[in-house]
SELUM-884340 format. One line per 5 residues: for each residue x, y, z of C-alpha. Coordinates in steps of 0.001 Angstrom, whole numbers, plus 500000, padded with zeros to 6 digits. Layout:
// residues N
X/Y/Z  ...
END
This chain:
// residues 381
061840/577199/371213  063920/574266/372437  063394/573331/375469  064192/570893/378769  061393/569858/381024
063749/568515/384200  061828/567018/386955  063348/564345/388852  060862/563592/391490  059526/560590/392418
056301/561252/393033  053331/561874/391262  051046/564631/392900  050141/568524/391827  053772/569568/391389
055183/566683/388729  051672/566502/387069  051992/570235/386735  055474/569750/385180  054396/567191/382337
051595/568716/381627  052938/572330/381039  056269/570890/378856  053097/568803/377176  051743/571540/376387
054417/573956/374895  054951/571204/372522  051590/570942/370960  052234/575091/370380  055201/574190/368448
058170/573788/370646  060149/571379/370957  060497/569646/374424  062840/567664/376062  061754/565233/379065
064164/564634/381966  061794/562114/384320  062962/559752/386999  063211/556766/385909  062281/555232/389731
059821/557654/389903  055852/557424/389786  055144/559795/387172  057543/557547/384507  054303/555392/383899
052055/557833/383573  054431/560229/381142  055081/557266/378999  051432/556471/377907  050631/560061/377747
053565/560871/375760  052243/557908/373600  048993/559090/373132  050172/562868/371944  052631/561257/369453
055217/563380/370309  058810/563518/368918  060821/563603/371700  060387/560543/374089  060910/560651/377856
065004/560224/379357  064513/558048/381965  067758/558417/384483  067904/557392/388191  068461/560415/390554
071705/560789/391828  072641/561249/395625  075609/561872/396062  077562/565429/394927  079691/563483/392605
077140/561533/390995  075052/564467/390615  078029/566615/388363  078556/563759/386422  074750/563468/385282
074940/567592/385411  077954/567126/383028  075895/564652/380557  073111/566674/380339  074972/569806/379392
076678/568168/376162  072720/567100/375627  071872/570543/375632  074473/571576/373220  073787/568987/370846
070094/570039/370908  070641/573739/370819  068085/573505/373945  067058/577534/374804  065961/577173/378320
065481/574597/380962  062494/574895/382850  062761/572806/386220  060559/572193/388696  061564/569935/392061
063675/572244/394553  065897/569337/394917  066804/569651/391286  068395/572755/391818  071590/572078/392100
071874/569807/389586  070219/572379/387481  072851/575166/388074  075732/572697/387366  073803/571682/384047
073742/575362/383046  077523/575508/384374  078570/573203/382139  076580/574147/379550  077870/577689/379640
080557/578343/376591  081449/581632/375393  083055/580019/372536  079744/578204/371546  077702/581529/372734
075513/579268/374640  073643/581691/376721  070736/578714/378286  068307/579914/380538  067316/578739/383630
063353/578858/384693  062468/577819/388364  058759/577301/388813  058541/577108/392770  055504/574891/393955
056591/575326/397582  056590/578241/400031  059851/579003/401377  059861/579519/405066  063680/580564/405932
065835/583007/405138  068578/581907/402639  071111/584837/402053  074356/582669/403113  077234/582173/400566
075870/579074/398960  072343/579888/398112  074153/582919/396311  075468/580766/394825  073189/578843/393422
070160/581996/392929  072343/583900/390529  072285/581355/387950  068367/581700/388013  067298/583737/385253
063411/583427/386288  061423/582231/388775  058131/581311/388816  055629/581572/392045  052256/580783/392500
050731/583610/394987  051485/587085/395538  052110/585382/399295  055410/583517/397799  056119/586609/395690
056923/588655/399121  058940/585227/400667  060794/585163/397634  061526/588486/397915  062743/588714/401595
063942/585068/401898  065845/584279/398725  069385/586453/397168  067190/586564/393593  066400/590125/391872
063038/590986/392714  062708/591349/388504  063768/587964/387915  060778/587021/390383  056995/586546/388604
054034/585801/389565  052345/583291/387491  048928/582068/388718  047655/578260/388425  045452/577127/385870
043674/574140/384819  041570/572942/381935  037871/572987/382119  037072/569025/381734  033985/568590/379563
034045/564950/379410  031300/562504/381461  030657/562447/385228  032450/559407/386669  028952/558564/387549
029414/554761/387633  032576/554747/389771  031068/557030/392587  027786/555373/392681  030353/552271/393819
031060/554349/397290  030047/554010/400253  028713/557881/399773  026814/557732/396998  022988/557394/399000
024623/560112/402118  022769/563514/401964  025782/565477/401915  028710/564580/399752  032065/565538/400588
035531/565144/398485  038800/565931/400004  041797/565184/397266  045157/565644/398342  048584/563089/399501
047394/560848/402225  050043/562619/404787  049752/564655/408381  050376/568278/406553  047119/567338/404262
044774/567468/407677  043024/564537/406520  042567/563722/410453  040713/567250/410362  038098/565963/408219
037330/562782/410605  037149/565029/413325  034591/567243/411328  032305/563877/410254  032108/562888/413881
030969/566450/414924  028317/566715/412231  026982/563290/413263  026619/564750/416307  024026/567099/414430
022481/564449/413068  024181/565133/409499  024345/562320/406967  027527/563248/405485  030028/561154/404114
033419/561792/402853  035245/560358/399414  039089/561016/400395  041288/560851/396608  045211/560841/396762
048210/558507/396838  049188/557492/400508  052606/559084/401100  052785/558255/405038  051739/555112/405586
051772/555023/409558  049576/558547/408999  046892/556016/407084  046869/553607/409528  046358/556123/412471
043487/557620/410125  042205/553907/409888  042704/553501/413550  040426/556697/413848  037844/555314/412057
037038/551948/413190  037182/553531/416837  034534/555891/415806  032807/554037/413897  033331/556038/411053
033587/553140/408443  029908/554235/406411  031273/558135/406196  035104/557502/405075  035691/555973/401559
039705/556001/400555  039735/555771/396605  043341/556228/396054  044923/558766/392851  042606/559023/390130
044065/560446/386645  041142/562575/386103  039934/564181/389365  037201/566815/387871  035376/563631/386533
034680/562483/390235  034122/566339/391863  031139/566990/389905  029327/564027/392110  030236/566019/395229
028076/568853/397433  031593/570306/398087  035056/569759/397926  037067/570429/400395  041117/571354/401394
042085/570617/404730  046017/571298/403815  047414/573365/406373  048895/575724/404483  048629/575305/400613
050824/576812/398660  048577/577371/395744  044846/575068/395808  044855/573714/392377  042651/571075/393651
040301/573994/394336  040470/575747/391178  039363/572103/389376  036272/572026/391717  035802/575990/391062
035431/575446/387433  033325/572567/387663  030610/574506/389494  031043/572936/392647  031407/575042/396485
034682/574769/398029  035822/575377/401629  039421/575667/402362  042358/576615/405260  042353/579970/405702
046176/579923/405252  048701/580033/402412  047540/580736/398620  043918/579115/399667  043300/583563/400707
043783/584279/397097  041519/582002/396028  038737/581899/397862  036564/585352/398901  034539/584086/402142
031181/583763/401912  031199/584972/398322  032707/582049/396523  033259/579741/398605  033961/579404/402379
037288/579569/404631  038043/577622/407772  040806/578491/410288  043907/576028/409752  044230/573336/411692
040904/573730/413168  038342/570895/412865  035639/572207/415021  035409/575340/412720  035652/573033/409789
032366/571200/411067  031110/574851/411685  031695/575999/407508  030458/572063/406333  027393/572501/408785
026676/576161/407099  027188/574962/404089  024897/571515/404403  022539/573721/406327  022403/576536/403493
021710/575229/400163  021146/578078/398183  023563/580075/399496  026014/576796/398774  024748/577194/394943
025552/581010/394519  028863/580237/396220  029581/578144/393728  028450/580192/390797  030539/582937/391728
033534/580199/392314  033215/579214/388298  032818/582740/387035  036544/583479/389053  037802/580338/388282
037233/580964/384464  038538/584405/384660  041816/584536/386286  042526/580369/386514  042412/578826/383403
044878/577156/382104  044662/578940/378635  045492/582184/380707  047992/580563/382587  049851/579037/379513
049628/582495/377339  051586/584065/379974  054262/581392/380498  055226/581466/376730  055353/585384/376524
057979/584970/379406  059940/581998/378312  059724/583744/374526  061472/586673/375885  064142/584809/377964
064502/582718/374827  065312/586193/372862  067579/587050/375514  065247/589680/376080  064901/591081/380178
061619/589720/381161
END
């Protein structure tokens, strides 16, 4: 297949990670793959020296995002004749905010003449919240030829929130790689949690919806029962006057020896290994990926009861739920957990034997080409 990876956001978290690594991997199966990256963005770096390292053909386009409605049919308009000239079969985008630049790209791209018949594949990393049945969103949904969702939760939103055939909607579960390399031993034995009794890591964006206030809350009420517990918190900061109010928080409570920030690490399941239990305090994830890495690393998780988080986790069997938003519960589920050792170990057995059943990114992968092979055929999905 032929194929356009279009992801134009500027960040670099789960959702553009996800993106790279997925068109990353349908080329080493074969296909060819076409990178469409922001060039202002934060994953350009990181796609460069990847793309680098895998040797492939087809280097990253770097473009600046356009704003403005104009500016974004003219780049819709370019990419189109790049399509043609490629013979590219589907285009596989990822940002909701590239949307509408995708449907103009497939627009343009569009000629009976030619008997271009592209394909356009939405993989949704977002839940959708509002209804969406108005004249534009038709619009723009009937140029979707697939989408993608994460949970059986934004199967049913998609369903009753978005003008889309309920055929052209699949669900397409997470997956990640089992990392086999070395513990990041040396670079956790540098925090100030490396000697605490109970190790906690909390990964996520350094902003408000991630509840990383939650998990100060928690460490103050399990000093309170005389817990050593300390907490490594891993992710970009996104909302800066959100960090300092979390820094404010800890000096105040003189939480400085159970808070270490570390900041994005390529590599995450290197550094959850050192960890009792890793933990999401999102309010309401749309999927957990960060949970599935810990899962099939062996390690306990305890996440919101909200969101896709319910279809990962099976309380008290492989892991533990606490009720969003809620730090004294959270403090509750760390304290049973701290306080229950071997039940913390089977939890965590049981997480790895789901993990590697229904979550693996070989899984995952197999099923995404089957569908993109058929769309490719102009077969119905």
């Amino acid at each position: 297949m032929n194929i356009m990876m279009l992801c134009l956001s500027p960040n670099k978290g789960g959702l553009e990670l996800y993106a790279f690594d997925t068109a990353v991997h349908l080329e080493q199966q074969g296909h060819q793959v076409h990178y469409i990256l922001n060039a202002q963005g934060e994953l350009k770096d990181h796609a460069i020296k990847a793309l680098q390292d895998h040797h492939t053909a087809t280097p990253a386009t770097l473009i600046k995002s356009p704003r403005s409605f104009i500016a974004k049919l003219f780049l819709a308009r370019k990419l189109a004749k790049y399509i043609k000239q490629h013979d590219i079969q589907i285009l596989h985008m990822h940002w909701n905010k590239d949307l509408f630049l995708a449907v103009w790209i497939k627009r343009f791209a569009s000629n009976a003449k030619q008997n271009n018949n592209l394909k356009l594949v939405y993989s949704r990393h977002m839940q959708i919240t509002r209804t969406k049945h108005d004249a534009y969103h038709k619009f723009i949904y009937r140029h979707v030829d697939c989408m993608l969702v994460s949970t059986l939760q934004m199967q049913q939103e998609a369903q009753t929130f978005l003008p889309i055939p309920a055929k052209h909607i699949q669900l397409l579960y997470l997956g990640c790689e089992k990392y086999s390399g070395p513990d990041d031993a040396t670079t956790f034995s540098k925090t100030t949690c490396a000697k605490a009794k109970f190790k906690i890591g909390l990964f996520g964006r350094i902003e408000h919806g991630k509840g990383q206030h939650l998990m100060l809350d928690a460490l103050i009420a399990l000093r309170k029962k005389n817990v050593s517990a300390c907490c490594v918190i891993v992710g970009h900061i996104m909302d800066q006057n959100y960090y300092d109010e979390l820094q404010d928080t800890i000096k105040q409570q003189n939480l400085s020896d159970s808070v270490q920030f570390m900041g994005f690490v390529d590599t995450p399941q290197q550094l959850m290994r050192n960890f009792d239990v890793v933990v999401s305090t999102t309010f309401h994830e749309t999927f957990g990926l960060v949970l599935i890495e810990a899962m099939r690393q062996g390690i306990c998780v305890l996440g919101a009861n909200a969101g896709g988080v319910q279809e990962i986790i099976d309380d008290a069997i492989n892991g533990k739920l606490f009720t969003t938003r809620d730090a004294n519960d959270l403090a509750e589920q760390l304290y049973y957990i701290y306080n229950n050792p071997e039940q913390r170990k089977n939890m965590a057995q049981q997480g790895k034997l789901k993990a590697d059943a229904h979550f693996s990114a070989e899984h995952h992968y197999q099923k995404l080409l089957i569908l993109l092979t058929k769309l490719a055929e102009k077969n119905p999905i």
